[in-house]
DSSP file (Angstrom, degrees, kcal/mol; ACC not computed):
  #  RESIDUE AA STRUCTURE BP1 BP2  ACC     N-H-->O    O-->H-N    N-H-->O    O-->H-N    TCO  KAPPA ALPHA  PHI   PSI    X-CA   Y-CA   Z-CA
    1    1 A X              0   0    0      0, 0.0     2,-0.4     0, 0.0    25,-0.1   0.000 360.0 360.0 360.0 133.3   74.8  123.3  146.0
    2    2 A X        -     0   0    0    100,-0.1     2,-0.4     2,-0.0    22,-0.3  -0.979 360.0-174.3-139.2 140.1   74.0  121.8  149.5
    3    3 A X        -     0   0    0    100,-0.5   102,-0.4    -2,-0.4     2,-0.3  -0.971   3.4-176.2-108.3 131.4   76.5  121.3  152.5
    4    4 A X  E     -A   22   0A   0     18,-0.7    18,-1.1    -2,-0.4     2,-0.6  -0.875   7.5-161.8-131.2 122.0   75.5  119.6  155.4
    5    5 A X  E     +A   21   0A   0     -2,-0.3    16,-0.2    16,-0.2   101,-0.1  -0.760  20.6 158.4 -95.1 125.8   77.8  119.3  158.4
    6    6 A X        +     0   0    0     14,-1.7    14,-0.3    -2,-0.6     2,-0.1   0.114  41.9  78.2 -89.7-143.4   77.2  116.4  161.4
    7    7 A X        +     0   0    0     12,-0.2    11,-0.2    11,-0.2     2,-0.1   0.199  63.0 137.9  73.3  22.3   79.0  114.8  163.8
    8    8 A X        +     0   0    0     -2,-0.1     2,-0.4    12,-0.1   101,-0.3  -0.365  21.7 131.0 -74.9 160.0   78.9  117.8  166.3
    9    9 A X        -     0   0    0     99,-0.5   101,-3.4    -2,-0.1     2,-0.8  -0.997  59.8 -63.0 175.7-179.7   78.3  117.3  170.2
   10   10 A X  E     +d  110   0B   0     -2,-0.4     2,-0.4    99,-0.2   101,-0.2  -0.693  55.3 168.3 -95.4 102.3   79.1  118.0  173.6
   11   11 A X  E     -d  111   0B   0     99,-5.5   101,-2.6    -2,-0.8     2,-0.3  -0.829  33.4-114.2-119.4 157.9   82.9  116.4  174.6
   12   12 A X        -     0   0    0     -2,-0.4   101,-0.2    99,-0.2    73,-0.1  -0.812  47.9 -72.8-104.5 142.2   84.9  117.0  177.5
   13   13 A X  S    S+     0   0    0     -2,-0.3    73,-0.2     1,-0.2    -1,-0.2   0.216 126.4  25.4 -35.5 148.2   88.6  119.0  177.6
   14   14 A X  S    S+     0   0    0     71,-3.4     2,-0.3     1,-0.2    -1,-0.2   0.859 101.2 127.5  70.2  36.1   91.1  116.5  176.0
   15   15 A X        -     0   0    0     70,-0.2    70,-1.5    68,-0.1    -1,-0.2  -0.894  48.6-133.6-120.3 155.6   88.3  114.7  174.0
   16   16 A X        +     0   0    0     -2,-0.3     2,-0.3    68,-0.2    67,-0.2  -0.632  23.4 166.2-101.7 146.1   88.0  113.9  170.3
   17   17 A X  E     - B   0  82A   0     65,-1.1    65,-3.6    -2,-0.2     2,-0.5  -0.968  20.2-134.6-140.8 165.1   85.5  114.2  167.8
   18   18 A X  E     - B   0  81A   0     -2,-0.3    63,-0.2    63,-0.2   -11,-0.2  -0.776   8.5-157.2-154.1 138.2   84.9  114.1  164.1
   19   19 A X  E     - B   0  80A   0     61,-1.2    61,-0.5    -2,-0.5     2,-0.4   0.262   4.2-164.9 -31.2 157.7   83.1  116.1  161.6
   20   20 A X  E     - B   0  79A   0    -14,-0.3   -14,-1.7    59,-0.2     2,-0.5  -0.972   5.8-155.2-158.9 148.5   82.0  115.2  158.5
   21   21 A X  E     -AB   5  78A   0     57,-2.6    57,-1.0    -2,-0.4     2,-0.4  -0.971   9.0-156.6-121.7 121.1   80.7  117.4  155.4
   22   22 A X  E     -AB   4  77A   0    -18,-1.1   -18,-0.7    -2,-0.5     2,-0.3  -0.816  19.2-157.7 -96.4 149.7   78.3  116.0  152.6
   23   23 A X        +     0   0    0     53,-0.7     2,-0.2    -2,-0.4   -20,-0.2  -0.856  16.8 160.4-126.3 173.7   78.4  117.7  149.3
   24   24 A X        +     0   0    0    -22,-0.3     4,-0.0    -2,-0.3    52,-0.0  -0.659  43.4  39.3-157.1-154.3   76.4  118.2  146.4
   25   25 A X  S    S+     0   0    0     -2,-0.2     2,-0.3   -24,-0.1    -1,-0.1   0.408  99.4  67.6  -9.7  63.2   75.4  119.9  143.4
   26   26 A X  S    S-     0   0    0    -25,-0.1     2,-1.3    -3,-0.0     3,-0.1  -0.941 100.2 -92.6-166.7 176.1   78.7  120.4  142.3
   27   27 A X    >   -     0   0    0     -2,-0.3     3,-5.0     1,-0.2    -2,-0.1  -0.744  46.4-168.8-102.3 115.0   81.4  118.5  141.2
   28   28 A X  G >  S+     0   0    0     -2,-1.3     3,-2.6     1,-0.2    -1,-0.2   0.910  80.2  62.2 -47.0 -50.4   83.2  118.1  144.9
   29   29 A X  G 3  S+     0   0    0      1,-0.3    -1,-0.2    44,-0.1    44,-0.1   0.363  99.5  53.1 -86.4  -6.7   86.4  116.7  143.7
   30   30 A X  G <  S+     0   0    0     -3,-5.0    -1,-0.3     2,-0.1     2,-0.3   0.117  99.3  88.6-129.8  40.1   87.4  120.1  141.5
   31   31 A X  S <  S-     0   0    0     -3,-2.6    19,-0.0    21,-0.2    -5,-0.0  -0.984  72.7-136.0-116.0 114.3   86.8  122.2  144.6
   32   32 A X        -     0   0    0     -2,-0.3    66,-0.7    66,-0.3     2,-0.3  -0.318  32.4-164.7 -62.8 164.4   89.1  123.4  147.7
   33   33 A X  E     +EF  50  97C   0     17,-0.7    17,-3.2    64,-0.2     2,-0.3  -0.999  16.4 176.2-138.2 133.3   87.4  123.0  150.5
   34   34 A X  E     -EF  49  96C   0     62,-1.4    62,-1.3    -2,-0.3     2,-0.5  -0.965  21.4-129.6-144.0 179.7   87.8  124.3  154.1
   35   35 A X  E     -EF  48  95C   0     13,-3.5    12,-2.4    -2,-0.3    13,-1.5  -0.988  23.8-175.9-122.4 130.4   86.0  124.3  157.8
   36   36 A X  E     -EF  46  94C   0     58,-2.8    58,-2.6    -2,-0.5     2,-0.3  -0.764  10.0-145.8-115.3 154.5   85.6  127.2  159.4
   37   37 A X  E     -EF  45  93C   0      8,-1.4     8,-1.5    -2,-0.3     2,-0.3  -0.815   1.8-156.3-127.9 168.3   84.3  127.9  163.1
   38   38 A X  E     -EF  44  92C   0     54,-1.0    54,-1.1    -2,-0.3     2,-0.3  -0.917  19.4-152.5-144.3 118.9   82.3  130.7  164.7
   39   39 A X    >   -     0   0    0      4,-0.8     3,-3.6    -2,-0.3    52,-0.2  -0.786  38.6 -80.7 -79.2 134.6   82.4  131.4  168.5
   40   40 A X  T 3  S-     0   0    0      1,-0.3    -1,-0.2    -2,-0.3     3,-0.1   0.152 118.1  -5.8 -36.6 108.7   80.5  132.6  170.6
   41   41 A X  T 3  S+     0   0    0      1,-0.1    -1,-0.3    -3,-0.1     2,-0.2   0.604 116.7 115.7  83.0 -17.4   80.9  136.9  170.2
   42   42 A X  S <  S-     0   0    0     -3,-3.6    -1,-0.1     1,-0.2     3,-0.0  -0.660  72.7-115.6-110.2 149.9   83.7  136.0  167.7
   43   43 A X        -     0   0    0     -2,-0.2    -4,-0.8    -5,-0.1     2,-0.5  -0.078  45.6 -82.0 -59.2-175.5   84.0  136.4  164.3
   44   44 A X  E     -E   38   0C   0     -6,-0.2     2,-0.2    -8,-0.0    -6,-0.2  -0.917  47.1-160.4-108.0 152.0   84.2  133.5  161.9
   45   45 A X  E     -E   37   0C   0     -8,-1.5    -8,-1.4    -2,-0.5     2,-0.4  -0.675  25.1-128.3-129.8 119.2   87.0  131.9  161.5
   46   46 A X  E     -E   36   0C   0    -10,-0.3   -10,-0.2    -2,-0.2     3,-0.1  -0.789  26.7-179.5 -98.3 138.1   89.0  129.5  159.0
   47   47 A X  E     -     0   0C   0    -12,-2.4    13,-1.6     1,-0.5   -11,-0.2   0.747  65.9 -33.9-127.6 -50.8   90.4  126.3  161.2
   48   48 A X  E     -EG  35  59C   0    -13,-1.5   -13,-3.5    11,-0.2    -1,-0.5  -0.976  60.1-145.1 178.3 159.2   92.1  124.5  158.4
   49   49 A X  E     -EG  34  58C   0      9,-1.0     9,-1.3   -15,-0.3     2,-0.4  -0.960   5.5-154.3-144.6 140.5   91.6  123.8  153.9
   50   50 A X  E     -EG  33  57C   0    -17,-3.2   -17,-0.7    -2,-0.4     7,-0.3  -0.927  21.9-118.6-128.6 137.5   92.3  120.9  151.6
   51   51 A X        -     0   0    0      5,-4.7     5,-0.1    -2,-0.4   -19,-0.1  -0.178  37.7 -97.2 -75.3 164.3   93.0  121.1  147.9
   52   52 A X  S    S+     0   0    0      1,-0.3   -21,-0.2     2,-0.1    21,-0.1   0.806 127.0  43.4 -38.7 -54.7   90.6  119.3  145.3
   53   53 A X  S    S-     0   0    0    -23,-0.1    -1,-0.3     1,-0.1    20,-0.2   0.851 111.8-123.3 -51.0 -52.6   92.8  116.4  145.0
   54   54 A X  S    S+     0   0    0      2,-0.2    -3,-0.2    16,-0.1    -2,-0.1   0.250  80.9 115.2 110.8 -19.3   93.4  116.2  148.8
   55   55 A X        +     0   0    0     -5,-0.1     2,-0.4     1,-0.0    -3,-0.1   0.530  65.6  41.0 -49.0 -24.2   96.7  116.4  148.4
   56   56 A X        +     0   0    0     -5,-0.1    -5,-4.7     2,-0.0    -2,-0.2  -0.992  61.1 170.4-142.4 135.2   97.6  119.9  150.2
   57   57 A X  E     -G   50   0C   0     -2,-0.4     2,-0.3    -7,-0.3    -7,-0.2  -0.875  11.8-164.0-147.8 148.8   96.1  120.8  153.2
   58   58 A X  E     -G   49   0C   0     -9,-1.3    -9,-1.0    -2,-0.2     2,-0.3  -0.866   4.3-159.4-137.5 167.7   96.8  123.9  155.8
   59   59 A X  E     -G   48   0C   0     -2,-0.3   -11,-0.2   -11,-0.2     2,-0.1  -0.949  21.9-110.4-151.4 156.8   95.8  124.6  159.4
   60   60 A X     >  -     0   0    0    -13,-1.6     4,-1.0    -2,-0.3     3,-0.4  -0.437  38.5-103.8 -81.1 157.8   95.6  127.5  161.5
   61   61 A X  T >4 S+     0   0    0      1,-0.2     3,-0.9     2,-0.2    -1,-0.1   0.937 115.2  51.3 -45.3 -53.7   97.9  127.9  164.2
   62   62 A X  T 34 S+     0   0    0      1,-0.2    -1,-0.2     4,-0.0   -15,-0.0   0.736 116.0  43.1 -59.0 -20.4   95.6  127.0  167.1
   63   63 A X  T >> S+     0   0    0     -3,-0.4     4,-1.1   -16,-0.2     3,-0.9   0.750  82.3 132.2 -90.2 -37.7   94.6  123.8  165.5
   64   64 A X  T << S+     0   0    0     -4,-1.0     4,-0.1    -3,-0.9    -3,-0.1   0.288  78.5   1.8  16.8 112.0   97.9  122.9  164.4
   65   65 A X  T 34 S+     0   0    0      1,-0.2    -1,-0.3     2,-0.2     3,-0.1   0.826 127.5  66.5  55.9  29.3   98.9  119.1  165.3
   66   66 A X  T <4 S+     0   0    0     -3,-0.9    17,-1.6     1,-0.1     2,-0.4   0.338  87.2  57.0-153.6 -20.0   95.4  118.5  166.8
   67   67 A X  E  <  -C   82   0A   0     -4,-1.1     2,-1.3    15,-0.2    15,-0.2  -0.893  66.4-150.4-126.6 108.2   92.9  118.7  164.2
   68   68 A X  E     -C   81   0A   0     13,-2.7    13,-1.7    -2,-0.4     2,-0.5  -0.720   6.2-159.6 -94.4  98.3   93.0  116.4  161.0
   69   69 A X  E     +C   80   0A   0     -2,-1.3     2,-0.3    11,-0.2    11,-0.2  -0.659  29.0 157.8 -78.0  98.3   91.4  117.8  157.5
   70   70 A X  E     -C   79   0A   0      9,-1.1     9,-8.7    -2,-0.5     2,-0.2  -0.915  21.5-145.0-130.0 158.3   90.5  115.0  155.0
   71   71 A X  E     -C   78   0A   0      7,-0.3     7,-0.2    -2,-0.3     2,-0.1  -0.684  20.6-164.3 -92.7 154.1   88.3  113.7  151.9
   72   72 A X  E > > +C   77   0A   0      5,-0.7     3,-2.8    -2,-0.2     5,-1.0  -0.387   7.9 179.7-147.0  93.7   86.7  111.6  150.1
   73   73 A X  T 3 5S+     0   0    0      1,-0.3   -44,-0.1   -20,-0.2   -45,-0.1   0.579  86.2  53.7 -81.7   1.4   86.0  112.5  146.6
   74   74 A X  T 3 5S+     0   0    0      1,-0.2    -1,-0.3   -46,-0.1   -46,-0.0   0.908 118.8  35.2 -78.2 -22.5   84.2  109.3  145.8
   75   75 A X  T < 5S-     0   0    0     -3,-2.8   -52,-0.2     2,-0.0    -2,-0.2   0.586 101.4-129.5 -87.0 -16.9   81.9  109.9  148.6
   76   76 A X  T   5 +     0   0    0     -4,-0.3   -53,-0.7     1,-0.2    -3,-0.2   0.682  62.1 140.1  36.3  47.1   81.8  113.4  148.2
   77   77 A X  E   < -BC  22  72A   0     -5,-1.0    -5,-0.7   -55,-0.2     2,-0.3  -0.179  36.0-165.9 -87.9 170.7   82.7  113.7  152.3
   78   78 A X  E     -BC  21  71A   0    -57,-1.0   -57,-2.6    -7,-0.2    -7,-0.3  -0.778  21.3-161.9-166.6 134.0   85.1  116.2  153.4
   79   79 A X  E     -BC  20  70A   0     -9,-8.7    -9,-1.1    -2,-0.3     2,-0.3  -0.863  15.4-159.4-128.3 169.7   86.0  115.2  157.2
   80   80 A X  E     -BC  19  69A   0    -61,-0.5   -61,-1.2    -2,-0.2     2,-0.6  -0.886   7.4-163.9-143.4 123.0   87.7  117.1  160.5
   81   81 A X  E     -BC  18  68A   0    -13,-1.7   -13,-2.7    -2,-0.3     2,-0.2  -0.911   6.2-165.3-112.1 130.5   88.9  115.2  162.7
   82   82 A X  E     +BC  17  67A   0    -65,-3.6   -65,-1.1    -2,-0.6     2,-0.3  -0.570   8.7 178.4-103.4 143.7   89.6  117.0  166.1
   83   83 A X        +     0   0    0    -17,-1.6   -67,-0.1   -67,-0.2   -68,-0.1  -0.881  61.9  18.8-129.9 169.4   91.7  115.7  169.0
   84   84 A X  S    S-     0   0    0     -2,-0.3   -68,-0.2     1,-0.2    -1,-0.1   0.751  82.5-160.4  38.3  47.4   92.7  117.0  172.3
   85   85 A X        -     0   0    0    -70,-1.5   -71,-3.4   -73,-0.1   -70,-0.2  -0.126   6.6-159.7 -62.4 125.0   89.8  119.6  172.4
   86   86 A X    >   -     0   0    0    -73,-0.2     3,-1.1   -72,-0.1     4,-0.3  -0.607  34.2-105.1-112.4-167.2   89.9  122.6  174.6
   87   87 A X  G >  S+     0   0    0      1,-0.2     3,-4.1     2,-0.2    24,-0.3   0.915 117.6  66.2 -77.6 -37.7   87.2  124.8  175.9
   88   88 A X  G 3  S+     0   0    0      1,-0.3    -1,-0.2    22,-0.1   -49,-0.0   0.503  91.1  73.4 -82.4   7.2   88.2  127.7  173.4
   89   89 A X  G <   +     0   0    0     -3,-1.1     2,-0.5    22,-0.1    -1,-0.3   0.634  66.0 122.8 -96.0  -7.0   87.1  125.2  170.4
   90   90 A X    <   +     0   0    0     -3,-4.1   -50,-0.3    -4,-0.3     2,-0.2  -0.338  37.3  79.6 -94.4 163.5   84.3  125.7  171.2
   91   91 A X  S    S-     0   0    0     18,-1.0   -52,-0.3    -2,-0.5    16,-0.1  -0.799  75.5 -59.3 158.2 137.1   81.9  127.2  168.2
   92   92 A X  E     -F   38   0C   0    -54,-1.1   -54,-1.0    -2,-0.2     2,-0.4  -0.070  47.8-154.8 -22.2 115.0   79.9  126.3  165.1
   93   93 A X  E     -FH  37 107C   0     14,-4.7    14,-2.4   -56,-0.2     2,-0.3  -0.913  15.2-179.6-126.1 170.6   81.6  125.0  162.9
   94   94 A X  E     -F   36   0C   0    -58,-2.6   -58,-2.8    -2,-0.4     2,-0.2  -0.949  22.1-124.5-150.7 140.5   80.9  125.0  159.0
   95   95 A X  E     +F   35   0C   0     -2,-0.3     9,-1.4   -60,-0.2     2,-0.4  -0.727  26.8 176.5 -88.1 164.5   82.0  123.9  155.6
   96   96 A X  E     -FI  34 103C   0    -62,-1.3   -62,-1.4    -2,-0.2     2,-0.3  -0.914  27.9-125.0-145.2 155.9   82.6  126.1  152.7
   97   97 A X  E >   -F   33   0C   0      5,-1.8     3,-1.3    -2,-0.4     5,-0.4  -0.899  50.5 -98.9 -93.0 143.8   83.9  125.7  149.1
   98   98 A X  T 3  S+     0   0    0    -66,-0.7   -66,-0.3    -2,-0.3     3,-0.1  -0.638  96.8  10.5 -85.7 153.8   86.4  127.7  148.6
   99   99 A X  T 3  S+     0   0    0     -2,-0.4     2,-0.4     1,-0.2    -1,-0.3   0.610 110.4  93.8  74.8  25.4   86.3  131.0  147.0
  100  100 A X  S <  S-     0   0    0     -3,-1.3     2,-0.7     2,-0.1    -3,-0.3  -0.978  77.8-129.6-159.0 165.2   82.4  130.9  147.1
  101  101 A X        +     0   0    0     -2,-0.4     2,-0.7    -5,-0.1    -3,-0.1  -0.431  67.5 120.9-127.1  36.8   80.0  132.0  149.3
  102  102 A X        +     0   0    0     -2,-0.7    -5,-1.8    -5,-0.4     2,-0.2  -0.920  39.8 173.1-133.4 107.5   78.0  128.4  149.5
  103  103 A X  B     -I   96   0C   0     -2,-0.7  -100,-0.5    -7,-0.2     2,-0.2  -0.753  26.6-127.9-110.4 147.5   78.2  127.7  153.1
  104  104 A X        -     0   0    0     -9,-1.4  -100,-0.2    -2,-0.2     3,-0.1  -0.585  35.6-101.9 -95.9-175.4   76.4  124.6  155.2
  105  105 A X        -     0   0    0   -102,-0.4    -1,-0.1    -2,-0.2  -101,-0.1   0.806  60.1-119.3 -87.1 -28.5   74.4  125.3  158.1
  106  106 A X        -     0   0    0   -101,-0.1     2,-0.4  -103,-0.1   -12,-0.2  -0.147   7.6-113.8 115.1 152.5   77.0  124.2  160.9
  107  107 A X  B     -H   93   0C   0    -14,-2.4   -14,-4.7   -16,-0.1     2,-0.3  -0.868  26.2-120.8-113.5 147.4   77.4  122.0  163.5
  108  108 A X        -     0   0    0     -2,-0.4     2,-0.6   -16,-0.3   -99,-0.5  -0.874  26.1-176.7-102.8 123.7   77.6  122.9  167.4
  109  109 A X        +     0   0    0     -2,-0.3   -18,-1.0  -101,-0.3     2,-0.6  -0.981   6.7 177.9-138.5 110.2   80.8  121.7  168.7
  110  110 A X  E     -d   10   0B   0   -101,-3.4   -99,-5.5    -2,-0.6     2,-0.4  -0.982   9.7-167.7-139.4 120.8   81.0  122.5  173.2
  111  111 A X  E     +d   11   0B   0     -2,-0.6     2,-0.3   -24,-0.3   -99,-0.2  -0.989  28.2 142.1-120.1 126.3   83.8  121.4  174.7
  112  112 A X              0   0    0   -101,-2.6    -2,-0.1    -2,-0.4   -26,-0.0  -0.981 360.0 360.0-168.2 141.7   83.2  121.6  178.5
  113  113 A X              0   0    0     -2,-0.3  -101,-0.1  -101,-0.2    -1,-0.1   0.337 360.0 360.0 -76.9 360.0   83.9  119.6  182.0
């Protein structure tokens, strides 16, 4: 199994970016999926999941009607696309399969003026 998260960076408050998750060694497409973050001092954290299909997705409150969790099981992609970023997003952020312990290495995500 391999994860690798991109599309991380340095953006300023009220800026957008988006993530992106490759998969592998598994079959992607009969897997939840979710992104999780880690903060600075903080634990880590689950930001938002999408079911195998793509079809059902949740979000944590803080993220809530700012941050968009999608797929693409042909591609095997899993994407997050973040809008209106504030300082307190920033943190590592990571994909997971759910219900298993098979993490990628994370992307650095600094939101800062």
């Amino acid at each position: 199994v391999q994860l690798v998260e991109s599309g991380g960076g340095l953006v300023q408050p009220g800026g957008s970016l988006i993530l992106s998750c490759a998969a592998s060694g598994f079959t992607f497409s009969n897997f939840r999926m979710g992104w999780y973050r880690q903060a600075p001092g903080k634990e880590r954290e689950l930001v938002a999941d999408i079911s195998g299909g793509g079809g059902r997705t949740n979000y944590q409150d803080p993220v809530k009607g700012r941050f968009t969790i999608s797929r693409d099981n042909v591609l095997n992609m899993m994407y997050l696309q973040m809008n209106n970023l504030k300082p307190e997003d920033t943190a590592v952020y990571y994909c997971k399969v759910w219900g298993y312990s098979w993490w990628g290495q994370g992307t650095q995500v600094t939101v800062s003026s």
